[in-house]
N, C-alpha and C positions, 0 to 999 in steps of 0.2 A: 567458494564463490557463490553470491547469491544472485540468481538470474532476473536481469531486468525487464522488466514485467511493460513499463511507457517511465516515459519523462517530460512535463511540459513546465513553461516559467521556471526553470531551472530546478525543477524538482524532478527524485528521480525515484521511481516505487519500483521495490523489487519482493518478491517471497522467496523462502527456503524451503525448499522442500528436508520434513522430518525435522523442521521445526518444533518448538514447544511449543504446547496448546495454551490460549486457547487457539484458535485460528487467527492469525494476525499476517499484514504483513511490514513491509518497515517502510518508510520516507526520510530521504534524504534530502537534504535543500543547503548547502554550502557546510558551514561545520557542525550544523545541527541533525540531530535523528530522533526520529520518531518510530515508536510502534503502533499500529492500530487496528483493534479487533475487527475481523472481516465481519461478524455477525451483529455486531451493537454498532460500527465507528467511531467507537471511544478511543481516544487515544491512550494509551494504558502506559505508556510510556515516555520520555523524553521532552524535547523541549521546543518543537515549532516554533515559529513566530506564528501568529493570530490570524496575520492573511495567509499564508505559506498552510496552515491547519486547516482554514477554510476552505480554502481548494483542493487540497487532498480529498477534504471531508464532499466535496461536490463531487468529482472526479468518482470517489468510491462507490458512493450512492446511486449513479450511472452505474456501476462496472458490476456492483455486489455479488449478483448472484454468478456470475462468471468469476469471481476471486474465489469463490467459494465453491463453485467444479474443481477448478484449479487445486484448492486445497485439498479438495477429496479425492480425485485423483493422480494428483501430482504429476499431470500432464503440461507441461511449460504450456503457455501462448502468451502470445504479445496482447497486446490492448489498446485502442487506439485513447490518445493522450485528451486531455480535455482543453476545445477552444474557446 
């Protein structure tokens, strides 16, 4: 189970710890999934819709360097969601 990291507009970012690199983590938003590098915010994987991508990608951009503790040393915390 991958531990939920925030969720806001229905979307919901979680990371795995021991994950594959590179550093990503994943977004969820109804049947769709997305991966996205913590270090660039590319999404490298899956299939967002456009605004649902945008906010994630606002959202990360705030959180970055705290997803990227979190990756290194795979200590969970929560995040607060973006309003």
């Amino acid at each position: 189970m991958m531990p939920e990291i925030t969720r806001f507009y229905g979307i919901i970012i979680k990371l795995f710890f021991g994950d594959h690199p590179p550093p990503h983590f994943h977004a969820v938003y109804g049947e769709h999934l997305a991966l996205f590098n913590i270090n660039t915010l590319e999404m490298i994987e899956g299939d967002l819709p456009p605004r649902a991508r945008k906010l994630v990608v606002e959202w990360a951009e705030k959180y970055q360097a705290e997803l990227q503790t979190i990756w290194k040393t795979q200590e969970f915390k929560k995040l607060p969601p973006l309003e």
